[in-house]
N, C-alpha and C positions, 0 to 999 in steps of 0.2 A: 456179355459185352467183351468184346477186345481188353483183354490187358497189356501196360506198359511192363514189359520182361527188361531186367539188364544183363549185359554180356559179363561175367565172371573174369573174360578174358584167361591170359596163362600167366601165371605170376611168376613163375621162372624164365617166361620167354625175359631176352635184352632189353633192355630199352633201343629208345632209337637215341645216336646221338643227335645232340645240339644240334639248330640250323642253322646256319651262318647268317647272319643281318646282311643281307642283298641291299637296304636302302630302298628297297620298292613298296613301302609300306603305305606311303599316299598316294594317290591317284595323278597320274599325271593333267593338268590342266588342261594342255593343249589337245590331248588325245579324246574324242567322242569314246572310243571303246574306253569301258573300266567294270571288269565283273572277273570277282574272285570267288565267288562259291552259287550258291543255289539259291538263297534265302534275304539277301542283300534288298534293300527300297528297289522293286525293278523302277526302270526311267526308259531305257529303248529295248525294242526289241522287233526281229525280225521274226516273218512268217510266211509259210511254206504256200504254198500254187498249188492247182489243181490244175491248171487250165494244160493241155498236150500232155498227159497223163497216158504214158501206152505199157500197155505187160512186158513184165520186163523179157528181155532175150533170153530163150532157156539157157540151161548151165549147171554145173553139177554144186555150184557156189548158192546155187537159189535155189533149187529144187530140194537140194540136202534137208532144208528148214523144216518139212510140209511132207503130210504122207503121200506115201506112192502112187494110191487115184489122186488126189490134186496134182502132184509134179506133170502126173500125164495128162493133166487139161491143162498146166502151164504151159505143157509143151506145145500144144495144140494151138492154144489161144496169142503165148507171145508175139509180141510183133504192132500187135491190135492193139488201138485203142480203148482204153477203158471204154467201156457202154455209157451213154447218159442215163440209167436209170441209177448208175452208181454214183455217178460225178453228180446230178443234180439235188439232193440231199444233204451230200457231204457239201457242197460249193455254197448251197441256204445254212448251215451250223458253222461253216467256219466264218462266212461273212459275217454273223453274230456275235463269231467269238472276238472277231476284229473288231469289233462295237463296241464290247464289252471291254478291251484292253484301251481303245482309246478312252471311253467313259471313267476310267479308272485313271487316266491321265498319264497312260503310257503312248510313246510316240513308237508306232508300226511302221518297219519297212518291209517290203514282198522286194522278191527277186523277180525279173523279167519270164515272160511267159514265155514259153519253146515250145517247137516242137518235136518232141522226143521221140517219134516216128523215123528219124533219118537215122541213116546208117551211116556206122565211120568203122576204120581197122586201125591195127596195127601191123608189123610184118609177121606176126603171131597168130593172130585173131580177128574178127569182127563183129558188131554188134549192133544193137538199135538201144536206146535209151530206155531209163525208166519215166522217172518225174522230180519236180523240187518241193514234193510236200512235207519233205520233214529236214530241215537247214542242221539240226543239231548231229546229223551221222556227218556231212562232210565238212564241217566247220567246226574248229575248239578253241573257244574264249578262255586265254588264262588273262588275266588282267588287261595289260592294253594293248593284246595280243592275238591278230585272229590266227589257227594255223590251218590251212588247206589240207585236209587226211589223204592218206592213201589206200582207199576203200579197194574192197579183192573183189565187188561185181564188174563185171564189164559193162553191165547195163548203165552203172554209177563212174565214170571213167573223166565223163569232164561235167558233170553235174555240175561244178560249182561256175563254171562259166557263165551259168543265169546270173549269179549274185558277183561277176566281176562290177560292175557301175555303180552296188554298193559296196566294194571292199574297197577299188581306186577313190570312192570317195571320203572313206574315213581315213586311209593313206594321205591320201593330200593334206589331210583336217590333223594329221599326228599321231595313227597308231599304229602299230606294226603290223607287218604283213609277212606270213611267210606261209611255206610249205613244205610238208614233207617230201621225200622221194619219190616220186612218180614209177608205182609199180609197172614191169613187164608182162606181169599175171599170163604166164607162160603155164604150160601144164605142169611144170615142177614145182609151181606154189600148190598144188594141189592134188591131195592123197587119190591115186588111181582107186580106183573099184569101192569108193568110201561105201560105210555101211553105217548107218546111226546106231549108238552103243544100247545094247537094250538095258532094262534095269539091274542092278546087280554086276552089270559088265564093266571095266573099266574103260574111265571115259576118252572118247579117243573125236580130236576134229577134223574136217577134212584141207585146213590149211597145214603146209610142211612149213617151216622156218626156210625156203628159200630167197625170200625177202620182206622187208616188214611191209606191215597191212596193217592196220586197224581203224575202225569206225569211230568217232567222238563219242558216240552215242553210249559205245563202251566204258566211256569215264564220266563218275561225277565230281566235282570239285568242293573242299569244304577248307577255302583260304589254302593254305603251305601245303595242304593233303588232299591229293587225289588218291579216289579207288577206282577200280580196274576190274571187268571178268574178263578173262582167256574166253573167245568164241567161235564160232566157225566163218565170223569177221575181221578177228585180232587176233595177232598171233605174238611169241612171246618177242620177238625182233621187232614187229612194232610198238609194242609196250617200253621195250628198252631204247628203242631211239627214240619216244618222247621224253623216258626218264634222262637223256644224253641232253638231250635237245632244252629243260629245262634247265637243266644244272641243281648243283646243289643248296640254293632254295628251296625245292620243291620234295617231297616224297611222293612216292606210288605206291600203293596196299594193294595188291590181290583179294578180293573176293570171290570165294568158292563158288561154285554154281553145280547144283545138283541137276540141273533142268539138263536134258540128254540132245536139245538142240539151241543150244546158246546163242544168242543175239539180240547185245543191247541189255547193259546195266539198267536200265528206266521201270524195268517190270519185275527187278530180283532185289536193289538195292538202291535208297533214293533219300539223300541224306535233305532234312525239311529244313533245320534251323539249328543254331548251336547245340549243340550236344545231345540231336536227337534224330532219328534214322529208322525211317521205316523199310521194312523187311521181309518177302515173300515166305512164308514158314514151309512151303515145298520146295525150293530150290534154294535155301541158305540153312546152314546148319549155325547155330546159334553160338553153339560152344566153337566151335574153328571161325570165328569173325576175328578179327583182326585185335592182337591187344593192344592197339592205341583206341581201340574202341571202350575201352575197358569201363569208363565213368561213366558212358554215355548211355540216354534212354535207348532199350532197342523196342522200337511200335512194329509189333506183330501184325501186319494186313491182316482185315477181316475178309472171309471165303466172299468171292466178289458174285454178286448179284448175276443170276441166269440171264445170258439175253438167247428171246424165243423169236427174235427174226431167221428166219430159215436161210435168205439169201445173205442177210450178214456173217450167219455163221459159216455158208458156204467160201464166200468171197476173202474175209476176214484172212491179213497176213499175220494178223498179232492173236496171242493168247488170252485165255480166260483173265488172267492179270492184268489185264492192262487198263484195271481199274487204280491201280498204283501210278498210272502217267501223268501225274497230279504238275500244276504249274505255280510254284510261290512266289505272288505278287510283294509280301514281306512275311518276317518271322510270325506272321499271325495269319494273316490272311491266307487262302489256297484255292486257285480253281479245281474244280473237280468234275468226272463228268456225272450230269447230273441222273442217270439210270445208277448209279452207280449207290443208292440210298446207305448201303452196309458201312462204305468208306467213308464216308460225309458226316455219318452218326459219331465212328470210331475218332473220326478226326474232330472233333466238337468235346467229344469225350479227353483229349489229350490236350485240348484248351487251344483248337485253333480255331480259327474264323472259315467254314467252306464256301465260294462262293459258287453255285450250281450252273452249270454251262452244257450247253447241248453240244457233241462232237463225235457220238458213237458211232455214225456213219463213214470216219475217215478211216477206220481200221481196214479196208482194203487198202489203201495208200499207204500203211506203214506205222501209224501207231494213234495218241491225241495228245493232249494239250502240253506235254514235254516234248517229243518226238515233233510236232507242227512248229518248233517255235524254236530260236536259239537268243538268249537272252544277251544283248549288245553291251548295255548299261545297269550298272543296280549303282545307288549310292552306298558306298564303303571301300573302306583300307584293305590291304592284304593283310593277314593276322593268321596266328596258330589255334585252332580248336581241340586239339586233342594232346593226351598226354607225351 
């Protein structure tokens, strides 16, 4: 069975200094939005659409992710709508899962359906859509705060326009609203002729620093600390103009990522509940974690359960991990997907509650039950976890 490991940390690394008392420790009343970390009572939460689900537009931004025969059936295929033999599976498991979050006495909201088939440019570029089946890349809840990302696909460019009728209405109701910089994603965001780094090679992405970019999806929150991977989504200018954009309240940790096509902290590093953090053991090296992690349990993922569907493994954007895309309803409880037996045991074994939920169908759309969902509401204060 899974053992709970702890991080050593570096005991000569600095401390971090002091963080200033911001005053934003209680939840604002007025505001519907309030979620400081991962693990908090959830109360709202939104969830992501199947419905105008089309392949995304090729690009060297998407293709990078996927080996070379799949990029060249992306290529082929973009443009298209997903098939119903995809969407009708995935559309019966998420409908459940939506059953399951209200039974639980979480209020759901869905973003408006589109259709992601049309085309739009800019004086650079043009493109067709993807989909809004996963809310947490283009949207990042710090407290009672939503921020609008500045994602590097072009397929994902106005993606969050589905979910304007639910942002102007938590705006009216009290809680902030903003956005990042609206990328150009010109060819100079992106490394001419990229080549995925093989093992042993150092790692190289195919975003340049000529303006920020990063996906939420990149960061998870644990109160005053967020972590961070660098991916071929985020680059290190978007990472700093959120650490700008929060102020000094907040810190941001880098997390290492050994995985040679990066995308999306959910499947590498995925903090559950106070002082404990579950951990990919092939793409995180344990001893370089972070020394404000230092006290903290680190839960080594168990090797995640084979799946033998032939057309899921075909279609599938996500990795064998993404048995780690776990969604915590509070410090105890977790949904899990329920093929997934190895994680559900592990996670019973470290004294949570799993609750089993069918969703392994959505991994051609992007990920499951963190990546489908961006949580609105948890009940709790903003507070420091780590040293």
């Amino acid at each position: 069975m899974t053992e709970v490991q702890r991080s050593s940390g570096d005991p000569a690394a600095p401390a971090d200094a002091a963080l200033p008392d911001t005053g934003e420790g209680a939840a604002d009343a007025c505001s519907p939005v309030n979620s400081h970390n991962e693990w908090d009572p959830l109360e709202e939460i939104i969830v992501g659409r199947l419905e105008g689900a089309t392949i995304p537009s090729s690009h060297p931004v998407v293709t990078c992710n996927i080996p070379r025969w799949a990029a060249r059936l992306q290529r082929l295929a973009s443009g298209f709508k997903y098939p119903r033999m995809l969407i009708e599976p995935a559309q019966e498991e998420l409908d459940r899962f939506v059953a399951l979050l209200e039974s639980l006495g979480v209020t759901v909201r869905r973003p408006d359906a589109v259709d992601h088939r049309q085309r739009y440019s800019s004086p650079d570029w043009s493109s067709r859509g993807f989909c809004n089946t996963c809310p947490r890349d283009s949207l990042l809840v710090i407290g009672d705060e939503i921020i609008e990302t500045p994602m590097a696909w072009p397929s994902r460019y106005f993606e969050t326009h589905s979910y304007r009728p639910i942002l102007k209405d938590y705006f009216r109701r009290g809680a902030r609203w903003s956005a990042a910089p609206k990328p150009q994603l010109t060819d100079a965001l992106f490394e001419a002729d990229f080549r995925t780094p093989g093992n042993g090679e150092p790692m190289r992405y195919i975003l340049t620093e000529f303006e920020p970019v990063f996906d939420a999806a990149d960061f998870v929150r644990a109160g005053r600390d967020l972590f961070v991977t660098r991916s071929n989504v985020t680059n290190h200018m978007g990472i700093e103009w959120l650490r700008r954009h929060l102020g000094p309240g907040y810190r941001i940790h880098e997390i290492e990522s050994r995985c040679r096509t990066p995308m999306h902290i959910d499947t590498t590093f995925l903090v559950l509940a106070p002082g404990k953090v579950l951990v990919n053991p092939e793409y995180v090296a344990i001893d370089r974690l972070p020394d404000v992690l230092r006290s903290w349990d680190i839960l080594i993922a168990p090797e995640p359960n084979p799946v033998h569907d032939h057309l899921l493994k075909l279609t599938s954007m996500c990795g064998k991990w993404l048995s780690m895309n776990v969604l915590m309803v509070d410090e105890k409880r977790v949904i899990v997907e329920r093929h997934h037996t190895h994680m559900m045991r592990a996670l019973e074994n470290w004294g949570f509650e799993p609750i089993p939920c069918d969703l392994l169908h959505y991994a051609p759309f992007g990920g499951s039950f963190h990546c489908a969902t961006l949580d609105i509401r948890r009940r709790g204060t903003l507070e420091s976890y780590v040293d």
